[in-house]
C-alpha positions in Angstrom: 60.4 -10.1 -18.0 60.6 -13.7 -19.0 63.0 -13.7 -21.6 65.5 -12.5 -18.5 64.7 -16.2 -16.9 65.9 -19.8 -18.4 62.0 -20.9 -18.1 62.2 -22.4 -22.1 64.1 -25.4 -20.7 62.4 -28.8 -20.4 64.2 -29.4 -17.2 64.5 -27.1 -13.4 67.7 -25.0 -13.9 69.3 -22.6 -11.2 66.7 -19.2 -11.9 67.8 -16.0 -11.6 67.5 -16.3 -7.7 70.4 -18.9 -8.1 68.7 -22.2 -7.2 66.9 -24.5 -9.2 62.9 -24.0 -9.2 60.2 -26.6 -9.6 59.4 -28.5 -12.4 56.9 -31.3 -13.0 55.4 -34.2 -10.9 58.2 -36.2 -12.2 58.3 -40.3 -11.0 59.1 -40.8 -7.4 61.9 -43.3 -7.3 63.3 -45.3 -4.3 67.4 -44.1 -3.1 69.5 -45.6 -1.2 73.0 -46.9 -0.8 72.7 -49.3 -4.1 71.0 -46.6 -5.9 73.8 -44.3 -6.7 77.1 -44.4 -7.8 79.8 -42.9 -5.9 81.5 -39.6 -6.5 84.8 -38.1 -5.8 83.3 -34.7 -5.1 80.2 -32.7 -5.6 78.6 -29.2 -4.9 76.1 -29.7 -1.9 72.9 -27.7 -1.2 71.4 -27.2 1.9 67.4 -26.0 1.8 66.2 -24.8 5.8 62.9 -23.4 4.3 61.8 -22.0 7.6 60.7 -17.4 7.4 59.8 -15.6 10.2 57.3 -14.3 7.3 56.5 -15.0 3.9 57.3 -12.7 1.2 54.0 -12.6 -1.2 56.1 -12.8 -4.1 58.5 -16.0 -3.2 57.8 -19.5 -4.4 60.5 -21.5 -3.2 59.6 -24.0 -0.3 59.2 -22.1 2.7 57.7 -22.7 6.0 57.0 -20.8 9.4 59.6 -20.5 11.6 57.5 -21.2 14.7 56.8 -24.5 12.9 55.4 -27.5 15.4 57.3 -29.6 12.9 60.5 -27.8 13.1 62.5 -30.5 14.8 61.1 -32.9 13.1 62.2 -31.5 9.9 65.9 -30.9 11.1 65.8 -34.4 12.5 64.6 -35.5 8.6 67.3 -33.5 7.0 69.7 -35.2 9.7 68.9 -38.1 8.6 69.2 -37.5 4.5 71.9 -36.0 5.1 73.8 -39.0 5.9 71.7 -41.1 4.3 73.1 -39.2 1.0 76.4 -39.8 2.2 76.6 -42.8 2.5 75.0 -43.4 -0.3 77.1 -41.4 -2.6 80.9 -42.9 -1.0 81.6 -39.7 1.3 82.7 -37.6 -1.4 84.0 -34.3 -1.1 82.0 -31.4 -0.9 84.0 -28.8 -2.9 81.2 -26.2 -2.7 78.5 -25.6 -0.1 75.2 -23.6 0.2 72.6 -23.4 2.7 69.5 -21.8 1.5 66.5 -21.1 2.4 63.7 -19.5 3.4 66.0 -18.1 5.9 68.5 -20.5 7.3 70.0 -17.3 9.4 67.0 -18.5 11.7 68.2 -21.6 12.7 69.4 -21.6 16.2 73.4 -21.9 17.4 72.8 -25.4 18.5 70.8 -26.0 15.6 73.6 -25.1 13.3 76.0 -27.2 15.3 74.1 -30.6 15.1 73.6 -29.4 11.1 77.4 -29.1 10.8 78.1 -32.5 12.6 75.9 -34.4 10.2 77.7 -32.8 7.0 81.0 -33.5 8.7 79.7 -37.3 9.5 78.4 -37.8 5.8 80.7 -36.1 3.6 84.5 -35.1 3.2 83.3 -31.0 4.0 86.0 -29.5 2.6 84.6 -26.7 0.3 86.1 -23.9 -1.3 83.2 -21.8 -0.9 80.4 -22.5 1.6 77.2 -19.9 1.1 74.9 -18.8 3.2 71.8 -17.0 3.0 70.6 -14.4 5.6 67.4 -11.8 5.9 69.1 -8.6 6.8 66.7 -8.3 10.7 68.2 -11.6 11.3 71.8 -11.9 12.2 73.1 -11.2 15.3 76.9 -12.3 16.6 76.0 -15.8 18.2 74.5 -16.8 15.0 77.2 -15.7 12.8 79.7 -17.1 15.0 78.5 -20.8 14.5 78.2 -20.2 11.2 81.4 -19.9 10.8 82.1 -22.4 13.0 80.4 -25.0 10.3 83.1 -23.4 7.5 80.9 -20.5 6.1 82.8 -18.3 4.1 80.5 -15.9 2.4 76.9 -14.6 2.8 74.4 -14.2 0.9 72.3 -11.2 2.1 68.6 -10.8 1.0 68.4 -6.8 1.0 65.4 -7.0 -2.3 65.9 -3.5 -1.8 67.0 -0.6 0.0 64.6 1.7 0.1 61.7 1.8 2.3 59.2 2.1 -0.4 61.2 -0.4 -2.5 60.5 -3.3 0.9 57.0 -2.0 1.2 56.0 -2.9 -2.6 57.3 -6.4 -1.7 56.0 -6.8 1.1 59.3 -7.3 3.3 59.8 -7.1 6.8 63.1 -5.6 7.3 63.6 -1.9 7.3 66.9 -0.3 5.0 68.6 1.0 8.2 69.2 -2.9 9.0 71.3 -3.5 6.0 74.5 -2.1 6.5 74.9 -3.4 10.0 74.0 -6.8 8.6 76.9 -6.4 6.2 79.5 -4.8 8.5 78.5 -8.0 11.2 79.3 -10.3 8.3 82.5 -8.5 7.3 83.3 -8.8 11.4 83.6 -12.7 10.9 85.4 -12.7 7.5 82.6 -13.1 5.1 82.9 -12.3 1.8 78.9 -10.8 1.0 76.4 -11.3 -1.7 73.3 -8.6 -2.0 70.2 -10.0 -3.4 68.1 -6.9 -5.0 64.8 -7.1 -6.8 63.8 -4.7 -9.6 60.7 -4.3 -11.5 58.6 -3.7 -7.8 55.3 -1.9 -8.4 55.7 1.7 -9.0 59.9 1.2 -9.5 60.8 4.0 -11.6 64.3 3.8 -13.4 65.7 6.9 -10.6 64.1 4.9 -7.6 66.5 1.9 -9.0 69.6 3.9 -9.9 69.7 4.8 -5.9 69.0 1.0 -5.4 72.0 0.5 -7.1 74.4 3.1 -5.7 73.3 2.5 -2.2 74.5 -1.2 -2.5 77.6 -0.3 -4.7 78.0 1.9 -1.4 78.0 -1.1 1.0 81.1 -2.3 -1.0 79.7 -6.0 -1.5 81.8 -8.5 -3.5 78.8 -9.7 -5.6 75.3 -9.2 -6.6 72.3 -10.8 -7.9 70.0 -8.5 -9.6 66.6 -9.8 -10.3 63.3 -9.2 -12.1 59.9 -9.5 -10.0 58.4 -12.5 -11.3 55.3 -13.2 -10.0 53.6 -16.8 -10.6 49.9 -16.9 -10.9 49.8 -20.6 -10.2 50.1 -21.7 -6.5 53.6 -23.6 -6.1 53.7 -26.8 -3.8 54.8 -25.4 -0.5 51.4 -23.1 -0.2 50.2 -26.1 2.1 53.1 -25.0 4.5 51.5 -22.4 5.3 48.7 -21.8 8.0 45.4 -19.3 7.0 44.3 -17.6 4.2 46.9 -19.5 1.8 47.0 -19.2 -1.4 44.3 -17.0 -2.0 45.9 -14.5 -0.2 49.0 -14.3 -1.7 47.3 -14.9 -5.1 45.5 -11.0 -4.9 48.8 -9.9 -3.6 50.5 -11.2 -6.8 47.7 -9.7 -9.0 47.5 -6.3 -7.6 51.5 -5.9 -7.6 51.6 -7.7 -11.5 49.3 -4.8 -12.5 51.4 -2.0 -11.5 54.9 -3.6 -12.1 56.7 -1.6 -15.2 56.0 -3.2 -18.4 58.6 -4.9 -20.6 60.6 -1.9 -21.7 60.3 -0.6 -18.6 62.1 -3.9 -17.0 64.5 -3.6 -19.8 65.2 -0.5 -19.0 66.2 -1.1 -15.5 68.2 -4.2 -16.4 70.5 -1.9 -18.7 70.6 0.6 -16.1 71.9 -2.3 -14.0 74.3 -3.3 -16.1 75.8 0.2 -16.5 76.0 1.0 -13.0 77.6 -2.2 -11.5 80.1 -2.4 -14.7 81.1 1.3 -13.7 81.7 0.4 -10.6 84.5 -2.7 -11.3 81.7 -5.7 -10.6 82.2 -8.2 -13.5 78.7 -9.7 -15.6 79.4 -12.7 -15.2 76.0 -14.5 -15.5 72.3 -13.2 -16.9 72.0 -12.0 -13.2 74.5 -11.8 -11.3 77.8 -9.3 -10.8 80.7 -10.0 -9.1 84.3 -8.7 -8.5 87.5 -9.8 -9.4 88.0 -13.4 -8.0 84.6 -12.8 -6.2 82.3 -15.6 -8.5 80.4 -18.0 -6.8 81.7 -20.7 -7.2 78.5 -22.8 -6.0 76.5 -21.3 -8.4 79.1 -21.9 -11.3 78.3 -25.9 -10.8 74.6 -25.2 -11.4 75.5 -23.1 -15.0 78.2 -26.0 -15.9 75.6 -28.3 -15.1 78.0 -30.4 -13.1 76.9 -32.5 -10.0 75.6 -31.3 -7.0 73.1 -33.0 -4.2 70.3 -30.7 -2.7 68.9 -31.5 0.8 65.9 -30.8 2.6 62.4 -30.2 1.2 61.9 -28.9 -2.6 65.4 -29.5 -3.2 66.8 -30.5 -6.1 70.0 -32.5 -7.6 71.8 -33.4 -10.7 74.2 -36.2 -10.2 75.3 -38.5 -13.4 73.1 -36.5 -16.0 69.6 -37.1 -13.7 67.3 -34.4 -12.3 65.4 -34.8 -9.1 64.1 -33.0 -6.6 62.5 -34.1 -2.9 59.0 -32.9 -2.3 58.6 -29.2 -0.9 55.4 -29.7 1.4 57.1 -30.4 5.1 55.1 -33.4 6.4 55.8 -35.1 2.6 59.4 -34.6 3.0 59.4 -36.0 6.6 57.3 -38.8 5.6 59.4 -40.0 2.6 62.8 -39.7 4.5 60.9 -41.9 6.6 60.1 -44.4 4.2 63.8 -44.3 3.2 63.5 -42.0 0.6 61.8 -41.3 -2.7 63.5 -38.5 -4.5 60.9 -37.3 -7.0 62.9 -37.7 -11.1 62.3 -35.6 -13.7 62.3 -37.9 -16.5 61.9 -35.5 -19.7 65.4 -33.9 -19.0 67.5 -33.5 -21.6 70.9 -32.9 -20.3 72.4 -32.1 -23.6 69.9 -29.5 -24.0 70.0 -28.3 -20.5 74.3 -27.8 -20.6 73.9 -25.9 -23.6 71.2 -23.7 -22.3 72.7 -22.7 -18.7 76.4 -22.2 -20.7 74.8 -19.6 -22.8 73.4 -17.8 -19.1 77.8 -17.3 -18.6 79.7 -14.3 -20.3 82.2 -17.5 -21.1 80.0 -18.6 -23.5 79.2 -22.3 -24.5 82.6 -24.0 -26.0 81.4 -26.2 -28.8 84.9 -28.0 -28.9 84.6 -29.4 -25.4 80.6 -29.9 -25.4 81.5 -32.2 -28.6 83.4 -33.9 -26.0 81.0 -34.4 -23.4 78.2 -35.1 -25.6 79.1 -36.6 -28.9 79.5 -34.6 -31.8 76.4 -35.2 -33.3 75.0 -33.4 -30.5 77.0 -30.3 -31.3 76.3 -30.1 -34.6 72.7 -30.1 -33.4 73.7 -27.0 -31.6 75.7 -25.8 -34.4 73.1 -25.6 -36.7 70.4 -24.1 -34.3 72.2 -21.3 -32.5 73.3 -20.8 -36.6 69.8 -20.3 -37.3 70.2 -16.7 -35.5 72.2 -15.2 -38.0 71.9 -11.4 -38.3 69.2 -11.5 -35.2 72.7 -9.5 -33.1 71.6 -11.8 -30.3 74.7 -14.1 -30.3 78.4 -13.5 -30.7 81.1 -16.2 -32.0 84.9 -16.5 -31.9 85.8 -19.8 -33.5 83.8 -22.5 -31.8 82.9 -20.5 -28.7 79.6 -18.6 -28.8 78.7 -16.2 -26.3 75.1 -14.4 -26.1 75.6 -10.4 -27.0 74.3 -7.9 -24.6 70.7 -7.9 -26.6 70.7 -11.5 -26.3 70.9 -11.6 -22.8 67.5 -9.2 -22.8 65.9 -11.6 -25.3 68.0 -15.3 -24.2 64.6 -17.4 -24.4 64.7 -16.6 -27.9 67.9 -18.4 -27.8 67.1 -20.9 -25.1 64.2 -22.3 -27.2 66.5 -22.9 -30.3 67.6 -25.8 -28.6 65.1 -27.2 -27.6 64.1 -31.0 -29.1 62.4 -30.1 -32.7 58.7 -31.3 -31.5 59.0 -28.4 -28.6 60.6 -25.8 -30.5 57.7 -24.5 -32.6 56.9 -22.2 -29.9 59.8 -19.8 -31.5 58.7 -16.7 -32.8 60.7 -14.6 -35.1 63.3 -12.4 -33.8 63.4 -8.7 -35.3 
């Protein structure tokens, strides 16, 4: 249901799976150590796109794990990585997240030399390091050298936990491997994330409310709860990919879109969602995600702030002084720009105004308009003001004082929100709220 994701926005923002997605061509630009200024500290992400299979429905950058340019990748992001360092004065990483595809692949020693670069580079001393893990895929050695590099948390991609739930998506784990997965990561003192998918073909509302109770059961400090979206357009990283390609996946995508609930259905389960987790003490904190007392992630808090944070690896993307960027997803692209010393691909029609506003409104805090005055000029504000004003009596937005706050119906419906802000020559795509 699109007006669950922040797809209105002119620029990539963190989507409901909780990194940002792909936007534009954009300008490839040069980086390097005179490119950049330096920064006191800054939330670092960490993209290892290699899958022992890929999920029909995922469009991030992935890549076979058996890839014959594994090393050569891991020898690339070696070298960004402390390229980026360098580059940026060692700051502090005050939040970390490696993500994926399925970083949980990566080998002990390959985790070790990872963890030596990021020591080399930058000041790693986060508050929160993330990450993320395919439920078949753990096992103590792993886990043990993942906390060696600082891990604190992980961030467990269960979709679902019912066998006909992983056979709609097409996953590869069974929902017997779950709960050891979670007690292993407990073992080693994680705190643990569940990633579950709703909306699969065939999901009826009582299919979802034992979703729900069976991860409530697992006693996980957070979750991200997300419609199946399903992009009809082949993203960048299909070339990664050996075989049938794109075509494949493309009558996967078709077939499943046709027997997905429709939009009240999706509605539906998203309230059913939200009654569930909040009876069970998990806080909603953000569009999609839940969390425990104390148990926010923090990581993903710098994307919604838009603060600054460096992404790694291929198809990953940055904000750092008010820019968007991204490096290009397709493996032997990547390799051959670090190679060349680096072109980050910008996105130039950002509007980082717009973009702060947007991702405040995805928090229950709300968008302050005192201190957004203050980071952006006042005139900018009233710009705000007057737009999110415009949605008077639509019940989709709450205010106290200068803080405004999207209402439960709002979150359903926050693209009608979203596109409010946007600049008045790409706002006419607004329909009327009833």
């Amino acid at each position: 249901m699109s007006s669950l994701t922040p797809n209105a926005a002119s620029a990539p923002k963190p989507s409901l799976r909780a990194k940002p997605r792909p936007f534009g061509t954009g300008t490839p630009r040069a980086r390097g150590p005179s490119a950049r200024r330096p920064l006191a500290s800054l939330g670092l992400y960490v993209h290892i796109p290699f899958c022992a299979a890929r999920c029909p429905y995922c469009d991030f950058a992935t890549a076979p794990a058996r890839s014959a340019l594994r090393s050569r990748y891991m020898e690339a992001l070696d070298v960004e990585i402390r390229r980026e360092g360098l580059s940026l004065g060692r700051p502090r990483v005050a939040t970390l997240y490696v993500g994926g595809g399925t970083p949980s692949l990566l080998e002990p020693d390959e985790v070790a030399r990872l963890g030596a670069a990021l020591r080399d580079a930058f000041d790693l001393r986060p508050v929160e390091a993330t990450v993320e893990a395919n439920p078949a895929t753990l096992d103590r050695a792993r886990l043990e050298s993942w906390a060696a590099l600082g891990i604190t948390r992980l961030s467990l991609g269960a979709q679902s936990l019912s066998a006909a739930g992983l056979h709609a998506l097409g996953r590869t784990h069974q929902p017997e491997d779950i709960a050891p997965a979670v007690a292993a990561a407990r073992s080693v003192g994680f705190d643990v994330n569940l990633d579950l998918i709703f909306g699969w073909p065939g999901q009826t509302a009582a299919a979802w409310r034992e979703d729900l109770a069976a991860a409530v059961a697992l006693g996980p400090d957070h979750l991200s709860c997300y419609p199946l979206e399903l992009a009809l357009e082949p993203e960048e990283a299909v070339a990664n990919w050996p075989g049938a390609g794109w075509r494949s996946v493309e009558r996967w995508r078709r077939r499943a879109a046709a027997s997905q609930p429709d939009d009240a259905g999706i509605a539906g389960l998203y309230e059913l969602a939200e009654r569930v987790l909040g009876q069970n003490g998990y806080r909603h904190y953000e569009i999609a995600n839940w969390a425990l007392p104390g148990k926010r992630c923090r990581h993903n808090l710098g994307y919604w702030r838009n603060g600054d944070w460096l992404g790694v690896g291929a198809g990953a993307h940055s904000h750092l002084a008010g820019v968007r960027s991204r490096d290009v997803g397709v493996l032997p692209a990547y390799i051959a720009a670090i190679d060349r010393g680096g072109e980050r691909i910008v996105d130039s029609a950002a509007d980082d105004a717009v973009d702060t506003a947007m991702l405040a409104l995805r928090l229950d805090d709300g968008l302050d308009l005192v201190r957004y005055g203050s980071r952006f000029g006042q005139d900018a504000a009233a710009r705000v003001r007057t737009a999110l004003c415009s949605l008077d009596g639509t019940r989709l937005l709450r205010w106290s004082g200068e803080r405004v706050r999207l209402t439960a119906r709002g979150r359903l419906l926050a693209n009608e929100v979203f596109v409010r802000l946007l600049p008045d020559d790409t706002s006419s795509v607004s329909t009327s709220v009833q």
